[in-house]
C-alpha positions as CSV (number, residue, x, y, z in Angstrom):
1,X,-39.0,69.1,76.5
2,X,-39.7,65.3,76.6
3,X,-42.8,63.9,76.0
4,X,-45.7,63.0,78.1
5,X,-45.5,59.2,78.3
6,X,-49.1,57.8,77.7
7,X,-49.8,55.2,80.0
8,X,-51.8,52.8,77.7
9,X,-49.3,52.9,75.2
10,X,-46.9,52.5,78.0
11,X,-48.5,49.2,78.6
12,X,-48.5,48.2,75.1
13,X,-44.8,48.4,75.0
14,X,-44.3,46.2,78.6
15,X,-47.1,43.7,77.3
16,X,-45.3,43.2,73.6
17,X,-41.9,42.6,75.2
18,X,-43.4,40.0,77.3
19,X,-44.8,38.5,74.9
20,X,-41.2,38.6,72.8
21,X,-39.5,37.3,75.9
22,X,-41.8,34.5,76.3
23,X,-41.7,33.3,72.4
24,X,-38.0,33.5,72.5
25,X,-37.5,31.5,75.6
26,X,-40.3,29.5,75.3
27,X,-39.6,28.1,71.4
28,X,-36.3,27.4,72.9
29,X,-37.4,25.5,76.1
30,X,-38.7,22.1,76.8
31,X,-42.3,23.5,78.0
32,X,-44.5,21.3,75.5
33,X,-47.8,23.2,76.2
34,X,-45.8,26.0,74.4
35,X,-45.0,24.3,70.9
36,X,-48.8,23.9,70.1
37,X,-49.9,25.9,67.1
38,X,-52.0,28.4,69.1
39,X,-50.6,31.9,69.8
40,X,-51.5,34.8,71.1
41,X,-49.0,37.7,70.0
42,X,-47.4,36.7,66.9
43,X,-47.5,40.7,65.9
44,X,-45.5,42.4,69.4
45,X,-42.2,43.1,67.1
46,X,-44.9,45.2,64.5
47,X,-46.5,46.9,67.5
48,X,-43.2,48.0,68.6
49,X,-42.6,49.7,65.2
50,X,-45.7,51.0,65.3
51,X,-45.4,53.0,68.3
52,X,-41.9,54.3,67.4
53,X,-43.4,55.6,64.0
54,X,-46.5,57.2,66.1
55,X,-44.3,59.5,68.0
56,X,-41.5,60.0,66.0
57,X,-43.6,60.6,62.5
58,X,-44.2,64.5,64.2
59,X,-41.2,65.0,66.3
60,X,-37.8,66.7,65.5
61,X,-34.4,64.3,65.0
62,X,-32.3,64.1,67.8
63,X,-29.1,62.2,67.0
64,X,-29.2,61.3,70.8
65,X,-32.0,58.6,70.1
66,X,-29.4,56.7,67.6
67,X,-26.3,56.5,70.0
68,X,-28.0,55.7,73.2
69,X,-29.1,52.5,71.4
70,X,-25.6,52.0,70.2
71,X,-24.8,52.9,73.4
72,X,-26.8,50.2,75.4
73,X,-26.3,47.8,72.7
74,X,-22.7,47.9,73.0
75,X,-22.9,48.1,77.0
76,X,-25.0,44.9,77.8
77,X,-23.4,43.0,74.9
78,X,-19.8,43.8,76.3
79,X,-21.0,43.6,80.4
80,X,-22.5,40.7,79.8
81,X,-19.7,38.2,77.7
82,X,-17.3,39.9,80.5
83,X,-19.0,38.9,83.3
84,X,-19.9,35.1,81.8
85,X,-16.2,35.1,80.5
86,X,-15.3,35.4,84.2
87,X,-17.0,32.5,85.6
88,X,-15.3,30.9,82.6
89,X,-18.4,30.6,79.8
90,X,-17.1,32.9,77.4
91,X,-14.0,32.9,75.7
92,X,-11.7,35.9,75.3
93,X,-12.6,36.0,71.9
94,X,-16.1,36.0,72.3
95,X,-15.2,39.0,74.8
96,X,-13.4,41.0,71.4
97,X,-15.9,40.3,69.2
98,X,-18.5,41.6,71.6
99,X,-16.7,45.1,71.6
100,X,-18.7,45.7,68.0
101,X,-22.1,43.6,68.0
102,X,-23.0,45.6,65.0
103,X,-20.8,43.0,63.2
104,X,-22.3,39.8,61.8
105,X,-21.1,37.8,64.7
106,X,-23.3,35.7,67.3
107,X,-23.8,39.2,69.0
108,X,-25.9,40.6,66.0
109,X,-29.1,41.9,67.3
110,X,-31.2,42.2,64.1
111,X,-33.8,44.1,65.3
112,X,-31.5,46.8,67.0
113,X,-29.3,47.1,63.0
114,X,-32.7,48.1,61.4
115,X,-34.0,49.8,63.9
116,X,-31.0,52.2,64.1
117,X,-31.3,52.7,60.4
118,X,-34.8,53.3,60.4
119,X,-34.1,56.4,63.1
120,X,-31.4,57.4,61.0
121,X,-33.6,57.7,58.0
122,X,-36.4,59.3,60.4
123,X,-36.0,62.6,60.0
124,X,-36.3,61.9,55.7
125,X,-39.1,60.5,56.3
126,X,-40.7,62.5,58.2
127,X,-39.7,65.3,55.7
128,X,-42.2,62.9,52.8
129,X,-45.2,62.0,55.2
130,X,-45.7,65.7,56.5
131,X,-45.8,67.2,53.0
132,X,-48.1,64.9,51.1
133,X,-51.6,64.7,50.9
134,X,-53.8,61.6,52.9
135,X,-54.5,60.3,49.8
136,X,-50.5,60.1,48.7
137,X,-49.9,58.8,51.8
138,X,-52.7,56.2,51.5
139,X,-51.2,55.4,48.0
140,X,-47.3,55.5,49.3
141,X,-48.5,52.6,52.0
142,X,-50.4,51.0,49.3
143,X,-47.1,50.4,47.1
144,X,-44.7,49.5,50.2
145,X,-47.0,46.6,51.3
146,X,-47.9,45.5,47.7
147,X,-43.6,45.3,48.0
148,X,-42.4,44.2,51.2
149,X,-45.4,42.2,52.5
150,X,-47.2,38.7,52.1
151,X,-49.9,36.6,51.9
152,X,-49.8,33.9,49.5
153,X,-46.8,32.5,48.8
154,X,-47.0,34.2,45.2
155,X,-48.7,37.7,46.2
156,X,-48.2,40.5,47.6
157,X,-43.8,40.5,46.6
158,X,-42.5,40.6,50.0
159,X,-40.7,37.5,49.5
160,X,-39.4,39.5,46.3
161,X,-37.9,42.1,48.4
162,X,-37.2,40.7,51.5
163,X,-39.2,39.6,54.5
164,X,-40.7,40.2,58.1
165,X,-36.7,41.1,59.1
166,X,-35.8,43.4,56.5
167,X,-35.1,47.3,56.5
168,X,-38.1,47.7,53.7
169,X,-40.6,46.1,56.7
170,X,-40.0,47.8,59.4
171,X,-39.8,51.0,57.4
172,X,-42.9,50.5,56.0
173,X,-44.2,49.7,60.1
174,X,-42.5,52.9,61.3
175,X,-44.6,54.7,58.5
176,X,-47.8,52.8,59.0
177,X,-47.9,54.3,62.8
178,X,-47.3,57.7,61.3
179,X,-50.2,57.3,59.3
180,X,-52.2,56.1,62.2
181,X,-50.9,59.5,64.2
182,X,-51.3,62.0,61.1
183,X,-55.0,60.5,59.7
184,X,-56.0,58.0,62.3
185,X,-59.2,56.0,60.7
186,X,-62.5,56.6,62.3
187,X,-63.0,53.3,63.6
188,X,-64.4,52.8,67.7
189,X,-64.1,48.7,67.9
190,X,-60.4,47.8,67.6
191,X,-60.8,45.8,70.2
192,X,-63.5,43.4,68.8
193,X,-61.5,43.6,65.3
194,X,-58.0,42.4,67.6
195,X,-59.7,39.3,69.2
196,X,-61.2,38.5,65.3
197,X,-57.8,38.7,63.7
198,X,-56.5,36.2,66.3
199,X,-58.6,34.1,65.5
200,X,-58.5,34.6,62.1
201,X,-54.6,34.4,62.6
202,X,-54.7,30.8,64.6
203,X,-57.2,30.0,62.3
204,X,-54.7,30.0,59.1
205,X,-52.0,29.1,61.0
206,X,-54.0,25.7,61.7
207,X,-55.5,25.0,58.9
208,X,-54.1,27.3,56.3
209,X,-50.4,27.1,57.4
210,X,-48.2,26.8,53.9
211,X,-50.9,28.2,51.8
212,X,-51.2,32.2,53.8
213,X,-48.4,33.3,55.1
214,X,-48.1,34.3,58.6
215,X,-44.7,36.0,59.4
216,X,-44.2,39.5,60.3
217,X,-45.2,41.1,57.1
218,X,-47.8,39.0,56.7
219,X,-51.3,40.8,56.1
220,X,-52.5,38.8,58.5
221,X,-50.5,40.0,61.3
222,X,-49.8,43.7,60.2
223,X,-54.0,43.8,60.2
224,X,-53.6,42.4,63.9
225,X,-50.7,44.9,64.3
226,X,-52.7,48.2,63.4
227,X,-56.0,47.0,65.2
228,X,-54.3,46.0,68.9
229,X,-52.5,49.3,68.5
230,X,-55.3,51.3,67.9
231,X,-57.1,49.2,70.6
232,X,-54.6,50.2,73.4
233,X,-53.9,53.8,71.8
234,X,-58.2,54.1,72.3
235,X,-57.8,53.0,76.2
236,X,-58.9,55.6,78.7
237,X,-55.9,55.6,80.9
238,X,-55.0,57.3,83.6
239,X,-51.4,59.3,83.5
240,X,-51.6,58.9,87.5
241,X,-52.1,56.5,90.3
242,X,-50.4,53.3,91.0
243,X,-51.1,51.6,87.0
244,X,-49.3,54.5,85.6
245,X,-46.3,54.5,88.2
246,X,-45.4,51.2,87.8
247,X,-45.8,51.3,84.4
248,X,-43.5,54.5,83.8
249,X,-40.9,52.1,86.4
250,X,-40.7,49.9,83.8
251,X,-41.7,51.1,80.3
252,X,-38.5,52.5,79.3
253,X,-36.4,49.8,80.3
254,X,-38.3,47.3,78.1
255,X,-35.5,47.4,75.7
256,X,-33.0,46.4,78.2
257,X,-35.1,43.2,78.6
258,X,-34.6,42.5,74.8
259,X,-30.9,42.8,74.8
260,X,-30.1,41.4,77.9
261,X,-32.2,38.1,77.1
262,X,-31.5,38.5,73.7
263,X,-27.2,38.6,74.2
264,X,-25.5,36.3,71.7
265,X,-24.4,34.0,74.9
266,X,-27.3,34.7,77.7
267,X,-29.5,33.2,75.5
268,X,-28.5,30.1,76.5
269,X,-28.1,30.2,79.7
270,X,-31.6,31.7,80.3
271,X,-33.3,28.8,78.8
272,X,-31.3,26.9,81.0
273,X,-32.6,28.6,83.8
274,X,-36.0,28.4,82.8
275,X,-35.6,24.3,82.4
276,X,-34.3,23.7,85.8
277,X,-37.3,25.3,87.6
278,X,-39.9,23.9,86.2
279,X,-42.3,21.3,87.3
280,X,-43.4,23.2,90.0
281,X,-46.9,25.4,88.6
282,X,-48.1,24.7,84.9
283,X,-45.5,25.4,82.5
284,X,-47.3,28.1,80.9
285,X,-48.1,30.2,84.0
286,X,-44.7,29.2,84.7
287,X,-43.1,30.7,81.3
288,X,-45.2,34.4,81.9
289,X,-44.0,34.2,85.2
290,X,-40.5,33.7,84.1
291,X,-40.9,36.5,81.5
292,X,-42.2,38.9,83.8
293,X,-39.1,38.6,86.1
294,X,-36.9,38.4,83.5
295,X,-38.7,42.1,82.9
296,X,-38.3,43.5,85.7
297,X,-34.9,42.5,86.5
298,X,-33.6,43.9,83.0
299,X,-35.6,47.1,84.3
300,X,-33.4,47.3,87.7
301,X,-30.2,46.0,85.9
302,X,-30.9,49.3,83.3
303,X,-31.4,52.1,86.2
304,X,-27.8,50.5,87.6
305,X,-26.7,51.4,84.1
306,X,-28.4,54.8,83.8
307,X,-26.7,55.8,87.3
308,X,-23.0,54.4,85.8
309,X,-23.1,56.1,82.4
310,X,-24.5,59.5,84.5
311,X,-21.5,59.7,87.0
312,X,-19.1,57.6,84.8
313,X,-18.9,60.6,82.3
314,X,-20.8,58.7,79.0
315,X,-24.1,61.1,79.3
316,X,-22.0,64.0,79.0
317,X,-19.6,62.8,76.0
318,X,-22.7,61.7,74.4
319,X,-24.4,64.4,75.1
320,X,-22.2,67.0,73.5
321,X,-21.9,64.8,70.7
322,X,-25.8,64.5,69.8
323,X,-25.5,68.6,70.2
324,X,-23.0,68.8,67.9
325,X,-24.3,66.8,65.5
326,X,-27.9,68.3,65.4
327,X,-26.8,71.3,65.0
328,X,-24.4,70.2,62.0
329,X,-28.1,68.3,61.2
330,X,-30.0,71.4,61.8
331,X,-27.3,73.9,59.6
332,X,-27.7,71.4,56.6
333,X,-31.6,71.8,56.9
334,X,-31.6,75.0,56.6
335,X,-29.7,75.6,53.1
């Protein structure tokens, strides 16, 4: 049975991928007001990660959750250098090596190559944080942020170990939200504690910036991270009425909206877009707009895909596939 979708976490995951949308098209664009030093969502990416290791920390592995992302990865990558290569912006190699944008090539998504090995590592994980204690658990998220996060430039060792992109972060993310589903603290004002960790966060990144460091796994922003999430996971929301439709329209497309935007080639041609329209409302009420169409038109675009891997026959091969191999999964479990 699938899950009940919770509307404010629903939210959450529309409001973080406009606020990826917007930092990627914005840092690339020629909107001024946008390069100042003040923002407001430098932890979306975390929260994402967050929410992932919430619901998957107590749920059982389905193989199907790794190769519909390959799946949709491969599908917009491909549809999308096709369709450019057409109107003659692509060239037919870019069209081959978009076939496999796992490969290092200009079609590498970095956050879709973790994020497939974090899922595929789920179910191992999950094993460890449902069988220790809160206090192991406390210690076990101790030690991966004393190894894969940062502050100073010197302390905690992230920079040892990687960075805000690595496999060690988001895993470390992913098991954060568990914590926060298995032992969640007992805490009521997230919400004052988010707008303080802004501020702390533009704060440093005015006056501090070079001396604390501010990147994903920065302390900073996995602070800001846990607190919004806990903010919006708090929310009284209704499952029902017009909030909660529109947001269950859109939620689960939010990921379509990365890799469409996101495509090694689109990239381009969105900011492109977003150039040649503006001077017509302030450029940042002009960029939010522009995110939240570039939203919602990912969201259509994804239920046209939906309908074409339905009657097209890919549900069902992939479908028998993530069967058999949860079963193979499930048999392997069991000895």
């Amino acid at each position: 049975m699938a899950r009940q979708r919770q509307t404010n976490l629903e939210i959450l995951r529309i409001l973080c991928m406009l606020f990826i949308v917007v930092g990627h098209v914005g840092g690339r664009s020629e909107l001024e007001p946008f390069h100042s030093s003040v923002t407001i969502a430098p932890h979306a990416v975390n929260c994402f990660v967050l929410i992932s290791g919430y619901f998957l920390i107590t749920s059982k592995f389905k193989f199907a959750r790794v190769l519909r992302t390959v799946l949709e990865t491969i599908f917009y990558v491909f549809a999308i250098t096709v369709i450019l290569y057409a109107f003659g912006k692509a060239s037919i190699a870019d069209v081959a090596k978009s076939i496999m944008p796992f490969a290092p090539t200009k079609f590498t998504y970095w956050f879709v190559n973790k994020y497939i090995a974090v899922i595929l590592l789920s179910p191992f994980i999950c094993m460890l944080c449902n069988n220790i204690t809160k206090t192991q658990y406390r210690i076990l998220v101790a030690s991966l942020l004393l190894i894969s996060s940062t502050l100073f430039a010197f302390f905690p060792f992230g920079q040892l170990f990687g960075n805000g992109f690595s496999l060690l972060w988001m895993i470390t993310v992913f098991i954060t939200g568990g914590y926060l589903k298995l032992h969640a603290p007992k805490f009521k004002y997230w919400g004052i504690a988010t707008i303080l960790l802004l501020v702390l966060y533009n704060l440093c990144n005015l006056y501090l910036s070079g001396t604390i460091e501010l990147h994903y796994n920065s302390l900073v922003t996995y602070a800001l991270s846990i607190a919004t999430f806990m903010w919006f996971k708090g929310l009284n929301v209704s499952n029902s009425g017009i909030l909660a439709k529109y947001t269950h329209f859109i939620a689960p497309h939010v990921f379509a909206a990365y890799l469409i935007h996101e495509q090694g080639l689109m990239r381009v041609y969105i900011v492109d877009l977003l150039n040649g329209f503006q001077g017509y409302m302030p450029d940042m009420l002009y960029l939010y707009l522009f995110g939240i169409i570039v939203i919602i038109i990912s969201a259509l675009i994804d239920k046209v895909r939906l309908l074409l891997f339905k009657y097209c026959g890919i549900d069902y091969i992939a479908n028998k596939i993530s069967a058999k191999a949860d079963k193979l999964y499930a048999e392997q479990h069991a000895l």
